[in-house]
LOFILUM-786771 format. One line per 5 residues: number of its first residue (from 1); for each residue x, y, z of C-alpha. Coordinates in steps of 0.5 Angstrom, whole numbers, plus 500, padded with zeros to 3 digits. Example, Ala and Ser with C-alpha at 12.3 -4.5 7.8 and 13.67 -1.06 7.14 Angstrom:
<recs>
1> 525 491 516 | 527 498 514
</recs>
This chain:
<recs>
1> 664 503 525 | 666 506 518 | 667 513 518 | 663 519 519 | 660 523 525
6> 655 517 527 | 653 515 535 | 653 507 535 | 652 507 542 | 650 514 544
11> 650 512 552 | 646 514 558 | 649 519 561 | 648 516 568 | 654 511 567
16> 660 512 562 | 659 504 560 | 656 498 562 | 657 492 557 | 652 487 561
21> 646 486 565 | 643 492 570 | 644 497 573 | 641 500 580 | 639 508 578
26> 636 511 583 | 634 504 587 | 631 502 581 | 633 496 576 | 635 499 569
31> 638 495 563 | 644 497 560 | 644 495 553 | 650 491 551 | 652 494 544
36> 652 501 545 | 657 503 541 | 661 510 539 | 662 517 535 | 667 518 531
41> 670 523 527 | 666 527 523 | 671 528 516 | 668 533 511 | 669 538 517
46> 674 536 522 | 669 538 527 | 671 535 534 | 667 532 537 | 667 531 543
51> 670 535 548 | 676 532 551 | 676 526 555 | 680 525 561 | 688 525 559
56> 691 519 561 | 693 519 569 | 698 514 573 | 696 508 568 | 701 503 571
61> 704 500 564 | 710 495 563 | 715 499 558 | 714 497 550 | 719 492 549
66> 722 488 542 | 717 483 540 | 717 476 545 | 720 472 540 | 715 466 539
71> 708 466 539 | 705 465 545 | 712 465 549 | 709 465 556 | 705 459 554
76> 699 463 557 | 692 459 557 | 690 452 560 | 692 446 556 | 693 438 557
81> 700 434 556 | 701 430 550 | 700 424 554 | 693 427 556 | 695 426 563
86> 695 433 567 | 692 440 565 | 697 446 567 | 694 453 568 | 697 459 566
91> 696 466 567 | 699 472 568 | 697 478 573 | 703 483 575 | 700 485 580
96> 697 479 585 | 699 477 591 | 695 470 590 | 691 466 585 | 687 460 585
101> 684 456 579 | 677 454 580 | 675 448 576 | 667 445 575 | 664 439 572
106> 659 444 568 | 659 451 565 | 653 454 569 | 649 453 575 | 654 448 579
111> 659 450 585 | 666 448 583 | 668 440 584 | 675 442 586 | 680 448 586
116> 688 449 586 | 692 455 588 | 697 458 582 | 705 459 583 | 709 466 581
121> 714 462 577 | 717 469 574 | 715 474 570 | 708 476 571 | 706 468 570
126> 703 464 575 | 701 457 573 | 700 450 576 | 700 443 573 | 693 439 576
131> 694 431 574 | 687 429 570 | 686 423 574 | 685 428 581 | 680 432 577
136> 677 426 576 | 677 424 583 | 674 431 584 | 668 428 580 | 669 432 573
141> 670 426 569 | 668 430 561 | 670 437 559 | 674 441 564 | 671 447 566
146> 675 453 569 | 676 460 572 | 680 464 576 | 680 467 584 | 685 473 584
151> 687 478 590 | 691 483 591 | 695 490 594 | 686 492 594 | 684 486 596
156> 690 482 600 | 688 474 601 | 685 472 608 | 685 466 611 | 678 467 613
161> 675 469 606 | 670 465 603 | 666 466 597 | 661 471 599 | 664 475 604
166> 668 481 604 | 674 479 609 | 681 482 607 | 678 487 602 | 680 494 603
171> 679 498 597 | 674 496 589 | 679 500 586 | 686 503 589 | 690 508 587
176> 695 503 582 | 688 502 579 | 687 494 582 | 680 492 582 | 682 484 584
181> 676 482 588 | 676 474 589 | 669 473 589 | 668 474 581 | 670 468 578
186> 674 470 572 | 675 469 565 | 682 466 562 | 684 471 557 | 688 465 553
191> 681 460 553 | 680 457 547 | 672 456 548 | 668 459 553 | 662 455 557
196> 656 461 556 | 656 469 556 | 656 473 562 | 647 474 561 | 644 468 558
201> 637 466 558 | 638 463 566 | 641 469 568 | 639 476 566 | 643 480 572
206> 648 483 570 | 649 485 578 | 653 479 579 | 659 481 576 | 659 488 579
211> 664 492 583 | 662 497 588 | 659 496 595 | 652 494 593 | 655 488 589
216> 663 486 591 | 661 481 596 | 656 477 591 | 659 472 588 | 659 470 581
221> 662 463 581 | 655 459 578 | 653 464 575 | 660 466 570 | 663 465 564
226> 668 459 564 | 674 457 559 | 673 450 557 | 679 445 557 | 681 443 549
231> 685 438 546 | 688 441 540 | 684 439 534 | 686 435 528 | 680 439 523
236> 684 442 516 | 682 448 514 | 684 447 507 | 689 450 503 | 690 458 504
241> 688 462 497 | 695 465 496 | 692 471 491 | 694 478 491 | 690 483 495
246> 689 487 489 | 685 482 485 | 680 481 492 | 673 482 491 | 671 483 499
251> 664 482 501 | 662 483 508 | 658 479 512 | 654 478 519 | 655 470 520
256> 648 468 523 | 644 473 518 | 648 470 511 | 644 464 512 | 639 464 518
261> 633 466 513 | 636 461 507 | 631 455 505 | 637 452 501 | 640 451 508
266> 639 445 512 | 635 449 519 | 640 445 523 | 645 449 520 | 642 455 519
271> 645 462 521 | 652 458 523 | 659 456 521 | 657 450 517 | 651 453 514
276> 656 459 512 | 661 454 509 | 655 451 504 | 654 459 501 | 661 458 499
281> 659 456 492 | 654 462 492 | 659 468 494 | 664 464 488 | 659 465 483
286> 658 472 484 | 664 474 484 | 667 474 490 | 674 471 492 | 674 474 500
291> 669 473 506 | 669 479 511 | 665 476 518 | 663 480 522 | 666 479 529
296> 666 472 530 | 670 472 537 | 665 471 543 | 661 476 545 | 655 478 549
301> 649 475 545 | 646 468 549 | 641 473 551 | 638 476 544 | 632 471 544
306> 630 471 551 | 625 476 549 | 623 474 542 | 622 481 538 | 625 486 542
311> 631 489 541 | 631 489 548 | 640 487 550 | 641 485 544 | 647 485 541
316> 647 483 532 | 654 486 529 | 658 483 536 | 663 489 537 | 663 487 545
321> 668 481 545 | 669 477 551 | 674 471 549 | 679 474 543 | 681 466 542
326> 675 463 543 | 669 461 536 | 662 464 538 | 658 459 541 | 652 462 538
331> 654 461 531 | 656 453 532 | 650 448 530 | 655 444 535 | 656 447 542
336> 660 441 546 | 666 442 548 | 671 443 542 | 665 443 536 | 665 451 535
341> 672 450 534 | 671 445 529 | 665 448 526 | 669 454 524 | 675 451 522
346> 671 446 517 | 667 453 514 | 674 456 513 | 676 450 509 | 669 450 505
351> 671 457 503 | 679 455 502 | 677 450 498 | 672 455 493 | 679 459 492
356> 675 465 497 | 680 468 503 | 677 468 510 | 677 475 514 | 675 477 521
361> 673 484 523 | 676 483 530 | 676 488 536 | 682 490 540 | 680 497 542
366> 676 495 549 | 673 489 551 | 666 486 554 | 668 489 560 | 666 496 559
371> 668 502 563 | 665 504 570 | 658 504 571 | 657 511 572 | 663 518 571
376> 663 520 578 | 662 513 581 | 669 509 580 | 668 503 585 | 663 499 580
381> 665 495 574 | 663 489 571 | 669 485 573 | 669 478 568 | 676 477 567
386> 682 482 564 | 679 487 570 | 679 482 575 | 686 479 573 | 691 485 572
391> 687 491 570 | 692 496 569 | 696 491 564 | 690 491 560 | 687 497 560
396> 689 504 559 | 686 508 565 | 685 516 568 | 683 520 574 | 688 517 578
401> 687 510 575 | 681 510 578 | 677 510 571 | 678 509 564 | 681 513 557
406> 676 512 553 | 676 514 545 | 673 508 543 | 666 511 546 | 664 504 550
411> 667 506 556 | 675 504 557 | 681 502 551 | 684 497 551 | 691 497 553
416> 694 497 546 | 701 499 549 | 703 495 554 | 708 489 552 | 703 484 555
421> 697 486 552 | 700 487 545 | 702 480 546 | 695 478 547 | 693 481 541
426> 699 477 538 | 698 471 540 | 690 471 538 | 692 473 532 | 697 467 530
431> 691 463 534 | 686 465 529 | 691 464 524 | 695 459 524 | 690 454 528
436> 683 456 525 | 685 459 517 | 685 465 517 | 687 470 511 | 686 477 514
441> 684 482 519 | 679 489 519 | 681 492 525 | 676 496 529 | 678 503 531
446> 684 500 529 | 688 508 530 | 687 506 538 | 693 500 537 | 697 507 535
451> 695 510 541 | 703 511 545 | 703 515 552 | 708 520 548 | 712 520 554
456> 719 516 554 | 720 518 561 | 712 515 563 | 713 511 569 | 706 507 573
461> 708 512 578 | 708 518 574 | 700 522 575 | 699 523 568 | 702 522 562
466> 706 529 560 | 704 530 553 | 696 530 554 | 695 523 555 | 694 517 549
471> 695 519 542 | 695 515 535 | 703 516 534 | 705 511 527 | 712 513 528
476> 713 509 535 | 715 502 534 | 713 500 541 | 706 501 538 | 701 495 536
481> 700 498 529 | 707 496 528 | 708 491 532 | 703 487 528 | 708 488 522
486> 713 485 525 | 710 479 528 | 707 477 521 | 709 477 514 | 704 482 510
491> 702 479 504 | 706 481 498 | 703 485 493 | 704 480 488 | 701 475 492
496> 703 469 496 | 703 467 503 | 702 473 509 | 695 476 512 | 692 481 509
501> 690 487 514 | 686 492 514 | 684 498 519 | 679 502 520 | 683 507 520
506> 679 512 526 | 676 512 533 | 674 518 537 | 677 524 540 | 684 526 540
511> 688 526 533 | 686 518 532 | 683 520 526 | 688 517 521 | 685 516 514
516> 692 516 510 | 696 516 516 | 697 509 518 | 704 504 516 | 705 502 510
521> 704 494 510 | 697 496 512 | 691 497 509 | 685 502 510 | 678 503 510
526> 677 508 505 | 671 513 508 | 674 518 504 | 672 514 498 | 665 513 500
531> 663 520 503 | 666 524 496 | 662 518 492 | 656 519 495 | 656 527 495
536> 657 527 488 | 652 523 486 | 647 525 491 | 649 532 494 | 649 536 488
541> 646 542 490 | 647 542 497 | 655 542 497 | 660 543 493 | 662 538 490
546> 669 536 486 | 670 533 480 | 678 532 482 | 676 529 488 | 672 524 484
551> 678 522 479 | 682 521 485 | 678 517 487 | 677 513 481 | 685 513 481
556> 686 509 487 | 687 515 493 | 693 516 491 | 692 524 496 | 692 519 501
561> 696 513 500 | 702 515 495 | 706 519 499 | 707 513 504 | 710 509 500
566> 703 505 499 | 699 503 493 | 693 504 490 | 690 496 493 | 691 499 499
571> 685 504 499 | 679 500 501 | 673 502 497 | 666 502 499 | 661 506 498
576> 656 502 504 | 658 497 509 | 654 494 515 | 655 501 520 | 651 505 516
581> 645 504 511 | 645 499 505 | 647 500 498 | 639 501 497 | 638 506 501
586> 643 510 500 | 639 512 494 | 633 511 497 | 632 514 503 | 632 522 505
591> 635 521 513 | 635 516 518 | 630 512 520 | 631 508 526 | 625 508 531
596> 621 503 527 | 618 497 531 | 621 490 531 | 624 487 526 | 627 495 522
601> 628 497 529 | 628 501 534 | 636 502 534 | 639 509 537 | 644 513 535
606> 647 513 527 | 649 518 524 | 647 524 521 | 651 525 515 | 649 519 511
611> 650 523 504 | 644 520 502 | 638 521 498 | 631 518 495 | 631 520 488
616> 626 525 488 | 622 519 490 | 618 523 496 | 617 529 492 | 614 526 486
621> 620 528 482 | 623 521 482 | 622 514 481 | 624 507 484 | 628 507 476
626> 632 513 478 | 634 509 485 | 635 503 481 | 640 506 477 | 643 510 483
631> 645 504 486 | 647 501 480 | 653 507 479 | 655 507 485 | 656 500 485
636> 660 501 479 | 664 506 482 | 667 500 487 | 668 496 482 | 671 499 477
641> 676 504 482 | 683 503 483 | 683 500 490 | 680 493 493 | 673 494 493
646> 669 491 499 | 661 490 498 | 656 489 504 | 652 482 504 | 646 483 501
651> 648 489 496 | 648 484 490 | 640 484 489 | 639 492 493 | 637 489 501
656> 634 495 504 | 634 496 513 | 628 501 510 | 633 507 513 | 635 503 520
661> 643 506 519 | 645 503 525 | 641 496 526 | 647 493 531 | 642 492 536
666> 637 488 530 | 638 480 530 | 632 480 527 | 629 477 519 | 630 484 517
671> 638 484 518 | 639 478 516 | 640 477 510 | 634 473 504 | 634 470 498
676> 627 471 495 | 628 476 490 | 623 480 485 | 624 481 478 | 627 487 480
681> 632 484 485 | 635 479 480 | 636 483 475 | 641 487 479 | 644 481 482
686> 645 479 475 | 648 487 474 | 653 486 480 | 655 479 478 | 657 481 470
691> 661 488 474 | 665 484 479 | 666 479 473 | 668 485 469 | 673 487 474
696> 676 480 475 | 677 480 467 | 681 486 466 | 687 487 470 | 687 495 468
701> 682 495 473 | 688 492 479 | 694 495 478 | 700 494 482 | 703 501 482
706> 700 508 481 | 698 510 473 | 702 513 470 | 703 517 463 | 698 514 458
711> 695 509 463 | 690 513 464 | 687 520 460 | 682 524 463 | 678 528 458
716> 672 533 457 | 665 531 455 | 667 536 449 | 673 530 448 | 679 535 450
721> 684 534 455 | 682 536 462 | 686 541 464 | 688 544 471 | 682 550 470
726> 677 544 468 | 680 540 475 | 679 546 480 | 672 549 477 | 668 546 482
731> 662 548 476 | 664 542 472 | 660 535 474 | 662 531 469 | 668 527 467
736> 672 521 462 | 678 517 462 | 680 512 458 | 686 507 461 | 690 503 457
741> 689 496 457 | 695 494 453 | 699 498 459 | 697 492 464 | 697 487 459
746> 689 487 458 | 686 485 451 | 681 491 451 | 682 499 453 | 676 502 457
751> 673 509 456 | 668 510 463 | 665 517 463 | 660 520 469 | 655 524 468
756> 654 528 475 | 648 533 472 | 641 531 472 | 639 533 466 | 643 530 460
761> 651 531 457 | 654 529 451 | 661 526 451 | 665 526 445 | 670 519 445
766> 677 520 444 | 681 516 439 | 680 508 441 | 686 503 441 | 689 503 433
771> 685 498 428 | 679 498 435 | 673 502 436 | 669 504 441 | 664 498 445
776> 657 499 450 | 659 495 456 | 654 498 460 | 650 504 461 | 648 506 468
781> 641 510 465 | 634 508 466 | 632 507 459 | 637 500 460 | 635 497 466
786> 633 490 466 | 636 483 466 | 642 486 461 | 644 492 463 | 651 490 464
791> 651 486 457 | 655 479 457 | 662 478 454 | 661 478 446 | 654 482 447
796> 658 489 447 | 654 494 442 | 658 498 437 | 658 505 439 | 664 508 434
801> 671 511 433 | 674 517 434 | 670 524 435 | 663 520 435 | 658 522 441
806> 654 519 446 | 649 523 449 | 648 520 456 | 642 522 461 | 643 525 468
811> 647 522 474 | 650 515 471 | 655 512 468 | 658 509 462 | 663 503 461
816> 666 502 453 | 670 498 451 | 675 497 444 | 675 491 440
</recs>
């Protein structure tokens, strides 16, 4: 999500969430839909949203401990012997009293062939090695499909149980908050691929999975997903791009849609890992030196083509993960056992290879699995996996432990504070890393792996946590923020091995909005930046806008970022991303407009504070040049900030949703991305790939540390100096700078000014560079829209010197350079 007071999933308020299949309502059938996301806070007026959830109760968590002291320490997950001769299977769960390990010749639709009860060896961990040559004997002679049986203090064993029968039950839920049911088959969290999603087009129930009287003695083992037994793969994926972060220029993607409607692509490969890695080429030439996916880990989205052109359970954007290590199968033009991790891993080398940096938007805040079905009912629950194996390790839980703490909006958090699923998170993250190439990671909602109980006596006795629950707390080094910065290396500020992290530094409820707030070592998703930018270019008249805060902006946010011992490349500027209207529409559209048919919508939720307007373009005072030039100012605002600017794919030829602002739920030809463009289009793209360049070619734009002294000079449109009074009156809409190329070794000093007026200023130009003068690079006007309004390097158009002046029309911006 991105920032502002928006409802990605507004849900039905006859549950508090349910991420699969349906759901009986008053004995009627109902279809919950997969994907209905959160609120988040709303910024500008730091109203609280929502009344306070339940506060944190008798949560059964393992006090925080220093890091494990490798990755994967406990060698969780399923995994051959170096001779191929036997798989072992280990799994942690605390609480069991007995777990049994199910294997299957196929991942859907057969009983299994043969299966084998686990041992505790200590620690939580329970395991069991299995020759390959019984397997065999089973009947399994290809790929090893796997899933676990778990009981319980809720659920003890009896010898008399079968699958489908209720023997040995006592409770869905007691009052530790175990929910261990041996009739659902579970997922292994450490799976490295995964068989089939929960709902797929042979099941569309979600019963199957479900807790509570209705469904506990169902039996889901057919029917559940299944982690695959992999050899570790020998596929390269090239050779890290060691650039700093200040020098990226991040562009934010949807796998499928970045090709699913490309000609260019072979059809085989469209909407693929292998069709991605064809673009390399394509984001290299615009400029671009990372690629952000979203979220690629396994997520409920078989069934979005089971009804064609309906929005009916669909899941685009993938915020519900289901397997934190395994590759989406759906993205793999190669679905066997082992092809979507060599599908990836040979993407990311095409990427490598082209010097662009791969990152993934990655979810460890909840789960796939959801909450309880309902607020009032906490027996039903979708169990696949983490729930059904240990779910007060893996989840943070209130009333009693008989429900879930929810600040993510999709029903229940992750349990970011408990040693054991830190460690999965640790242990993902290296996966990603180390075995598939990665280059970095956006965190969603990442201020909830902040969260601590704010209790040091907190114990899974206690009735609740003392303090009000769980809370964002950076200065605790037991939380998940921080335990990241010591398991990995951060990239250094000038470049070299490490990751690149990035938190989407909010949530809902609580103190989790923490813009500013998170550790140094961490970058952040700036919202600020976007919500002041927006407003000074399309809220003049309406609210009061400071021309203060915009140099800030332009500066790097260092009101912000500064006191934290942090740099300007630590602000992540954008003016849109996917959560939200596109580039275009910001300066198209007068709202949302989100209940279209097929393929702009229906889409629920979205915020209502989009900051965004049409021009004039309704009310007969604007035209699509007005739009055009809008989108071109903002875009220059990214990229011509201090900061690491990040642009959503499709901005660089102005794609439009036509006003969809929360188009999560839209697999469909409108959300993915095209590449037949109108004159106009192509105009803007040869606009957006001359600024990227531009900003590439200037280090002055890049800096490491703050500007300082002379760097950067602010100024009047009369050409004075801007002073104090000029900052703090809220009646000035217009200003200047200059930054000093020589400071950073740059060949060229620049003058930018910005005109927030709608009706023309007049700047006059300071002194340039001695023996220079002053040059057009672009200006942003109506009157220079076309194929060089951002003009090639050597086609600069002499303006003058000192004193000379330059009338510049409403709304826009102007780039000179000295020479």
């Amino acid at each position: 999500m991105t920032s502002a007071c928006k409802d990605k999933a507004r849900r039905p308020a006859r549950r508090v969430a349910d991420s699969l299949g349906s759901f009986m309502v008053n004995d009627t059938l109902a279809q919950p839909d997969p994907q209905r996301r959160r609120m988040e806070v709303d910024r500008m007026n730091g109203s609280k949203m929502f009344a306070a959830l339940a506060l944190c109760a008798g949560l059964a968590i393992v006090p925080a401990m220093s890091a494990h002291a490798a990755i994967n320490s406990m060698s969780l997950g399923a995994s051959y012997d170096a001779q191929k001769a036997n798989i072992t299977f280990r799994v942690y769960s605390a609480h069991a009293t007995r777990i049994a390990v199910y294997l299957y010749g196929s991942g859907y639709g057969a009983q299994e062939s043969t299966s084998y009860v686990l041992s505790s060896v200590g620690n939580g961990v329970w395991a069991v090695t299995v020759p390959v040559s019984a397997i065999q004997s089973a009947g399994i002679s290809g790929t090893v499909y796997y899933g676990y049986r778990a009981w319980g203090p809720n659920w003890p064993y009896s010898s008399s149980w079968t699958k489908g029968s209720t023997a040995g039950f006592v409770s869905d839920v007691d009052s530790s908050g175990n929910r261990f049911n041996p009739n659902k088959l579970l997922l292994d969290p450490y799976a490295l691929e995964m068989s089939q999603d929960p709902l797929n087009p042979s099941n569309q129930n979600g019963n199957v999975f479900a807790s509570g009287a209705t469904n506990r003695a169902t039996d889901s083992g057919i029917y559940a997903p299944k982690g695959v037994v992999l050899s570790q793969a020998a596929q390269s994926t090239g050779t890290k791009p060691t650039r700093a972060q200040k020098d990226d220029v991040i562009y934010e993607v949807n796998v499928r849609g970045f090709t699913e409607q490309d000609s260019s692509v072979p059809a085989a490969y469209r909407g693929t890992y292998k069709g991605a890695g064809m673009k390399a080429s394509y984001l290299a030439s615009l400029g671009v030196t990372a690629v952000e996916f979203l979220p690629v880990q396994e997520t409920q989205n078989d069934a979005n083509d089971v009804v064609p052109n309906s929005d009916a359970n669909q899941n685009y954007w993938g915020y519900m993960t289901e397997d934190y290590f395994a590759p989406d199968r759906r993205y793999s033009s190669n679905k066997a056992a082992g092809g979507p991790t060599a599908e990836f891993q040979a993407m990311v080398q095409a990427f490598h290879a082209a010097g662009i940096k791969v990152y993934l938007d990655v979810v460890y805040n909840h789960t796939g699995e959801g909450g309880t079905w309902t607020g009032t009912d906490p027996t039903t629950a979708t169990i696949y996996s983490w729930r059904g194996l240990d779910n007060s390790t893996y989840y943070e839980l209130s009333g009693n432990n008989q429900f879930y703490y929810d600040n993510t909006g999709v029903g229940g958090n992750y349990n970011t504070y408990n040693t054991v699923a830190q460690n999965l998170i640790v242990d993902s993250l290296a996966y990603w890393s180390n075995t598939m190439g990665v280059d970095g990671f956006r965190f969603d909602l990442a201020s909830v792996l902040g969260n601590s109980c704010l209790s040091d006596t907190f114990q899974s006795a206690a009735p609740n946590c003392p303090n009000g629950g769980f809370n964002f707390d950076a200065a605790d080094s037991n939380v998940a923020i921080n335990r990241i910065l010591r398991e990995f290396t951060v990239r250094p500020a000038a470049g070299g091995s490490g990751l690149d992290l990035f938190a989407e530094p909010w949530a809902i409820n609580g103190n989790s909005y923490q813009l500013g707030g998170f550790p140094k070592g961490w970058s952040e998703w700036n919202g600020a930046y976007r919500d002041t930018l927006r407003q000074a270019q399309n809220e003049l008249g309406n609210m009061t806008i400071s021309i203060g805060q915009d140099a800030n902006d332009f500066s790097g946010s260092a009101n912000l970022y500064q006191a934290g011992g942090r740099s300007p490349w630590n602000s992540v500027n954008f003016i849109d991303v996917h959560d939200g209207m596109t580039l275009n529409d910001v300066y198209a559209c007068n709202g949302p407009s989100n209940n279209q048919a097929w393929p702009y919508g229906p889409s629920d939720g979205g915020t209502s504070s989009n900051y965004s307007w049409d021009q004039g373009m309704s009310a007969g005072t604007g035209t699509a040049l007005d739009q055009r030039r809008a989108a071109r100012t903002g875009l220059a605002f990214v990229m011509l900030s201090a900061g690491t600017p990040l642009m959503q794919g499709g901005d660089e030829y102005l794609r439009s949703l036509r006003c969809n602002n929360n188009a999560y739920n839209l697999d469909s030809s409108a959300n993915w991305l095209n590449y037949s463009w109108t004159t106009d289009q192509t105009n803007f793209n040869t606009y957006a790939k001359r600024l990227i360049a531009f900003r590439k070619a200037h280090p002055s734009l890049r800096p490491a540390t703050w500007y300082t002294g002379s760097q950067v000079v602010w100024y009047q449109p009369s050409g004075a100096v801007a002073t104090t009074a000029y900052w703090n009156n809220t009646s000035n809409y217009a200003i200047a700078y200059t930054v000093n190329g020589s400071s950073f070794g740059d060949s060229n000093s620049m003058y930018i000014a910005y005109n927030g007026w709608s009706g023309q200023v007049t700047f006059t130009l300071p002194a340039p560079p001695t023996g220079t003068q002053w040059y057009r690079v672009t200006d942003t006007c109506n009157w220079n829209d076309g194929a060089n309004t951002f003009v090639a390097p050597g086609s600069e158009t002499l303006i003058g010197g000192t004193g000379a002046t330059y009338n510049q029309c409403g709304q826009s911006l102007l780039l000179l350079i000295s020479k």
